[in-house]
DRENNUKE-530213 format. One record per residue (C-alpha): residue in one letter; x, y, z. Coordinates in steps of 0.02 Angstrom, whole numbers. Layout:
N
NODE   aa        X        Y        Z
NODE    A        X        Y        Z
...
END
This chain:
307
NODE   aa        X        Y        Z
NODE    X    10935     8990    -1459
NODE    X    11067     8958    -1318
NODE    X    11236     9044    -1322
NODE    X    11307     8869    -1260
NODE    X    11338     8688    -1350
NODE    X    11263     8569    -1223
NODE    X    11395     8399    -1177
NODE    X    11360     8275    -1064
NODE    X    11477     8197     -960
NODE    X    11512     8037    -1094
NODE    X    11509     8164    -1246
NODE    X    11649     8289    -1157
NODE    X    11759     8137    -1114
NODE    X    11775     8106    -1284
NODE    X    11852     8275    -1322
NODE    X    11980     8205    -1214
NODE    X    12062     8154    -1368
NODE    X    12196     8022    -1302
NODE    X    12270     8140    -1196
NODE    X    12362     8057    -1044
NODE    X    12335     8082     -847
NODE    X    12480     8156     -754
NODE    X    12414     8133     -595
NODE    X    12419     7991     -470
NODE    X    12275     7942     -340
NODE    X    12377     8040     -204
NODE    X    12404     8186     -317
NODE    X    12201     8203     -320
NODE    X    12178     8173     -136
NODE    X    12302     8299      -97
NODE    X    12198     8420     -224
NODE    X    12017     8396     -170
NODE    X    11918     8493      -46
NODE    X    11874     8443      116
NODE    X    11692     8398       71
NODE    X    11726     8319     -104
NODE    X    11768     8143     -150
NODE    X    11878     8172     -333
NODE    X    11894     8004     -415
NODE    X    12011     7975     -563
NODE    X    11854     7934     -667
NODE    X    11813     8139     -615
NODE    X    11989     8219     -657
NODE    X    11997     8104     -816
NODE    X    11826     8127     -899
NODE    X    11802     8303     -855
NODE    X    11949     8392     -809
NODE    X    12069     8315     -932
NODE    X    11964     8375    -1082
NODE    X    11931     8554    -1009
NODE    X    12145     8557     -972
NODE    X    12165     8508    -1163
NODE    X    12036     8625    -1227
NODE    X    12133     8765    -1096
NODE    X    12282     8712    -1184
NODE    X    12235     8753    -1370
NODE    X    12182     8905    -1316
NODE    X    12343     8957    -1242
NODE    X    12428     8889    -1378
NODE    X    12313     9006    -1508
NODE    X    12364     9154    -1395
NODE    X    12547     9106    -1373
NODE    X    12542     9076    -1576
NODE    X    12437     9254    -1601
NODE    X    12577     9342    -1491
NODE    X    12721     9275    -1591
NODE    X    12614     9353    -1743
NODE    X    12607     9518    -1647
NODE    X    12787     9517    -1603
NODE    X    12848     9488    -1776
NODE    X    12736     9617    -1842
NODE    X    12784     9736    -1731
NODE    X    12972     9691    -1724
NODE    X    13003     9668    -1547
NODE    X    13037     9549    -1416
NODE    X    12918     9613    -1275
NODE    X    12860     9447    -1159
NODE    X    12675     9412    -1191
NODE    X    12558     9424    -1059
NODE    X    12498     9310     -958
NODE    X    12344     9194     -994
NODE    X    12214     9215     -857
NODE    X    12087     9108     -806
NODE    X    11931     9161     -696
NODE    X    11848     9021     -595
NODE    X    11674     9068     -498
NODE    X    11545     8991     -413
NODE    X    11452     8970     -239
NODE    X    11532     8955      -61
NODE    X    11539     8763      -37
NODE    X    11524     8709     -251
NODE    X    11699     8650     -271
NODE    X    11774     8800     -380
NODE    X    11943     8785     -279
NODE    X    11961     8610     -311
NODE    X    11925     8655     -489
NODE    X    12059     8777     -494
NODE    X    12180     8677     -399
NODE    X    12162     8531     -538
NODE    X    12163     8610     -664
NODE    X    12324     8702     -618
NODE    X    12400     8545     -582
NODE    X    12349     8486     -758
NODE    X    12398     8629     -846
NODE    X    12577     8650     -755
NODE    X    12620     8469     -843
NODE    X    12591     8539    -1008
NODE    X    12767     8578    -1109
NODE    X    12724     8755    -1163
NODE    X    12672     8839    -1017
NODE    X    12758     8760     -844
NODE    X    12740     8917     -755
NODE    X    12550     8918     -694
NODE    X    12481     9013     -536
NODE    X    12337     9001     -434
NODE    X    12271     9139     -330
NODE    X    12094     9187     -228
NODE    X    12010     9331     -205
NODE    X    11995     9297      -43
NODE    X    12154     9408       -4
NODE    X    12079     9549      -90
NODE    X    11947     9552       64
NODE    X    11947     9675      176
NODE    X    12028     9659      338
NODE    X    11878     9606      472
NODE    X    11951     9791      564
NODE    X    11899     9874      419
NODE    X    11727     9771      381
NODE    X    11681     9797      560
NODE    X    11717    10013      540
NODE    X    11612     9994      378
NODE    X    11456     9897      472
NODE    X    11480     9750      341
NODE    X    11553     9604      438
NODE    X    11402     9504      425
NODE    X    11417     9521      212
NODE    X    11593     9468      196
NODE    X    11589     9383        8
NODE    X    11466     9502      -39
NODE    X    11531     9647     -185
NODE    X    11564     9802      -56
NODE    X    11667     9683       63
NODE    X    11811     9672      -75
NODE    X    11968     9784      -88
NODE    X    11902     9808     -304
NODE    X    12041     9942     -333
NODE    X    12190     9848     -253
NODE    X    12117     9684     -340
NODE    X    12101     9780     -514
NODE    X    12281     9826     -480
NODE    X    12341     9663     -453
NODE    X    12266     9592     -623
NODE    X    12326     9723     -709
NODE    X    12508     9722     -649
NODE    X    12516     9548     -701
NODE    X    12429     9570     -864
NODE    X    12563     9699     -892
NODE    X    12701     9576     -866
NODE    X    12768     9670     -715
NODE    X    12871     9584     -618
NODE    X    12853     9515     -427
NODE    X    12690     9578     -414
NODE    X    12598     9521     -234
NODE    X    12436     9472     -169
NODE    X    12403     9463       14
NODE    X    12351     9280       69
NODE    X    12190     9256      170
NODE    X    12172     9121      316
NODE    X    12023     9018      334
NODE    X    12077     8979      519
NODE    X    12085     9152      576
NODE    X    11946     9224      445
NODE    X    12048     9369      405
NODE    X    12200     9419      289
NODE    X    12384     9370      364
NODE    X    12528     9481      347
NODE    X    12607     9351      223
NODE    X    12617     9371       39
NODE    X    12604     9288     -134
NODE    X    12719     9339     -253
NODE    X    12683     9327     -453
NODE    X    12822     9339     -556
NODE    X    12767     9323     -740
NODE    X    12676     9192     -770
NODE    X    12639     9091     -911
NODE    X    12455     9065     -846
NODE    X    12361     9144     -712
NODE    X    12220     9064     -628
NODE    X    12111     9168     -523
NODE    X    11970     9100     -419
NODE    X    11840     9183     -317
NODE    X    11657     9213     -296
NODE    X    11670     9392     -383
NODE    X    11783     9325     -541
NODE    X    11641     9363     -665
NODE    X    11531     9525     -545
NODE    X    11536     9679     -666
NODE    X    11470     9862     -641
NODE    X    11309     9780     -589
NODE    X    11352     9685     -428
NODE    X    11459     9864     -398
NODE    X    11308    10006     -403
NODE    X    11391    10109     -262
NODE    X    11583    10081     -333
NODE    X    11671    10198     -445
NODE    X    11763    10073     -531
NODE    X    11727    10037     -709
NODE    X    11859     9880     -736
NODE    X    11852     9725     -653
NODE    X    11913     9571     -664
NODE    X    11829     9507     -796
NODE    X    11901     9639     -901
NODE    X    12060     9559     -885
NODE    X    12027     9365     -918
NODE    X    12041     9241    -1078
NODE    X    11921     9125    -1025
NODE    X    11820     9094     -876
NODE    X    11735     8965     -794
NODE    X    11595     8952     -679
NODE    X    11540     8808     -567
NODE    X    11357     8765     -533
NODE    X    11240     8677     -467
NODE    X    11063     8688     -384
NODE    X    11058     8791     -240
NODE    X    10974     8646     -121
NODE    X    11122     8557     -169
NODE    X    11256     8683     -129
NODE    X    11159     8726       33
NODE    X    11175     8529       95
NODE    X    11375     8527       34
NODE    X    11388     8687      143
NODE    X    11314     8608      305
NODE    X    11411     8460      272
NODE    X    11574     8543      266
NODE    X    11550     8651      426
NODE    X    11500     8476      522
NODE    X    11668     8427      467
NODE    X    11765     8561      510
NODE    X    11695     8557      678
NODE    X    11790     8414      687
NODE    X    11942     8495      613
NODE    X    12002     8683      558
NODE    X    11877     8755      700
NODE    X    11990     8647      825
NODE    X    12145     8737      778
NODE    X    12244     8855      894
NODE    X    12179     9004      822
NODE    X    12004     8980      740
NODE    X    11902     9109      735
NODE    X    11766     8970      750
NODE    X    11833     8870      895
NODE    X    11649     8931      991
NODE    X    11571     8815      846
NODE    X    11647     8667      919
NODE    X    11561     8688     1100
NODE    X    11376     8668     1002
NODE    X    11286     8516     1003
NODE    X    11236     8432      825
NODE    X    11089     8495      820
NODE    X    11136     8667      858
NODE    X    11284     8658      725
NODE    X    11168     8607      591
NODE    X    11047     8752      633
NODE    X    11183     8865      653
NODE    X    11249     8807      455
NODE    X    11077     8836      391
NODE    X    11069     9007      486
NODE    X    11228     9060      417
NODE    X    11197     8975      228
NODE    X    11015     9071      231
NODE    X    11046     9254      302
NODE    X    11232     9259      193
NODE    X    11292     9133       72
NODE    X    11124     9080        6
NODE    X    11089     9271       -1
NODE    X    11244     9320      -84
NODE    X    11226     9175     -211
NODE    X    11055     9228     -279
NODE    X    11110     9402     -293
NODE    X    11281     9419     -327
NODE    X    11359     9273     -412
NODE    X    11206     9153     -515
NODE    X    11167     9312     -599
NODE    X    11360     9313     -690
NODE    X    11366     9133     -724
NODE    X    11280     9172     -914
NODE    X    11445     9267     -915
NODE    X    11554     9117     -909
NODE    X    11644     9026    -1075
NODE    X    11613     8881     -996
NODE    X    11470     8810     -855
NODE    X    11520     8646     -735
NODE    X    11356     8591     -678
NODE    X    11353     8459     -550
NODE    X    11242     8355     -471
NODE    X    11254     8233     -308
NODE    X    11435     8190     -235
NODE    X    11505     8354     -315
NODE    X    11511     8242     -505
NODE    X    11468     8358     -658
NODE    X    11333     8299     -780
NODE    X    11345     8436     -914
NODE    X    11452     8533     -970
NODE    X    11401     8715    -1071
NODE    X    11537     8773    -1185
NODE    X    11496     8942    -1268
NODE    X    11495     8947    -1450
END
């Protein structure tokens, strides 16, 4: 007896339900990841019909919140909707989340959608390197949890200009530049640690997390080989790229032959990613309200909606 109705990729498009595609071919290119190839057969079968079924949900809350209001006899703004994406390093959850907010921004009742990552709740690589953790950045204890909690909760609470600090990818280490959150009708919030509870958190005193704080969540899978071949791919291309930058914190990458690159990829995926995924983040994905599992070229072939 699963928790989940099962869908495969021709029985979710139909849930689609007529609904048009607001996005051009450019629009898509501009959204996917570096390693991913998003077609408009991708966005329209798939994401369309997740964005609609997104929609009625906000549109239950926004309803149940009007309910509230009258009952209570107020005006008070309702709280933001917030939407947890997860997954591997390397799966395509930012993609996912970038999409989707696109999608969701186009929708009449709730133009004001933001999309933040986790990735500025790190610690600072000063601080990893005092706490002997450099080398488990991504992993549970290499997160800021009570400035992240805070965060959530400030927007949850409808408080205004509330800011996370923005991470860099380039320099592999939070920037001294902000993003601010001012109210929004949706919140999307994607990181590896969206769905980790008190579990992935044994030496933490927190007792709220993030998952506390969301109306759905969503959590992007696929089989670990898979994941581990996307993840060498993508560091072979951005040793052609982002590593190039002024800047990078891996411009050394760049002086390694192929064959050292690839080893170095599979070095990295094995003693940390790979690592981090078994323990960390497959074990929440049961958590999820809904599972993207995809196969070869980053396409999803089912689709797990919890009952």
């Amino acid at each position: 007896m699963s928790p989940f109705l099962s869908f495969s990729r021709e029985q979710w498009s139909h849930l689609r339900d007529s609904v048009p595609m607001t996005l051009s071919e450019d629009d898509l290119q501009e959204l996917q990841g570096i390693n991913e190839n998003l077609t408009m057969k991708e966005a329209v079968e798939i994401y369309l019909p997740l964005a609609r079924l997104l929609n009625l949900y906000v549109a239950a809350r926004q309803s149940r919140n009007s309910v509230l209001h009258e009952f209570l006899g107020n005006d008070e703004t309702s709280p933001p909707f917030i939407i947890g994406i997860a997954g591997s390093v390397a799966v395509g959850k930012s993609t996912t989340a970038r999409i989707l907010r696109a999608l969701l921004a186009r929708w009449g009742n709730h133009t004001n959608v933001e999309l933040i990552t986790t990735d500025g709740f790190l610690y600072p690589n000063e601080v990893l390197m005092e706490k002997g953790i450099m080398h488990k950045k991504g992993f549970p204890e290499s997160y800021d949890i009570k400035r992240l909690i805070e965060f959530v909760s400030d927007v949850k609470a409808c408080k205004q200009d509330v800011y996370a600090p923005i991470y860099s990818h380039i320099t592999y280490n939070i920037t001294n530049k902000i993003k601010v959150v001012n109210v929004p009708d949706i919140l999307i919030i994607e990181g590896l640690n969206v769905l980790q509870s008190g579990m992935n958190y044994t030496h933490s005193p927190h007792r709220v997390f993030i998952s506390d704080f969301l109306d759905f969540s969503i959590f992007v899978d696929a089989q670990p080989e898979l994941i581990e071949k996307w993840y060498i791919e993508r560091f072979m291309k951005l040793r052609h790229s982002a590593f190039k930058q002024p800047g990078s914190y891996f411009s050394h990458y760049t002086k390694l032959s192929e064959e050292q690159a690839v080893n170095k990829a599979k070095n990295i995926w094995h003693t940390i990613n790979g690592k981090n995924l078994k323990q960390n983040i497959l074990p929440t994905k049961g958590r999820a309200h809904l599972i993207l599992t995809k196969g070869a070229n980053h396409t999803v072939e089912e689709i797990l909606l919890r009952k």
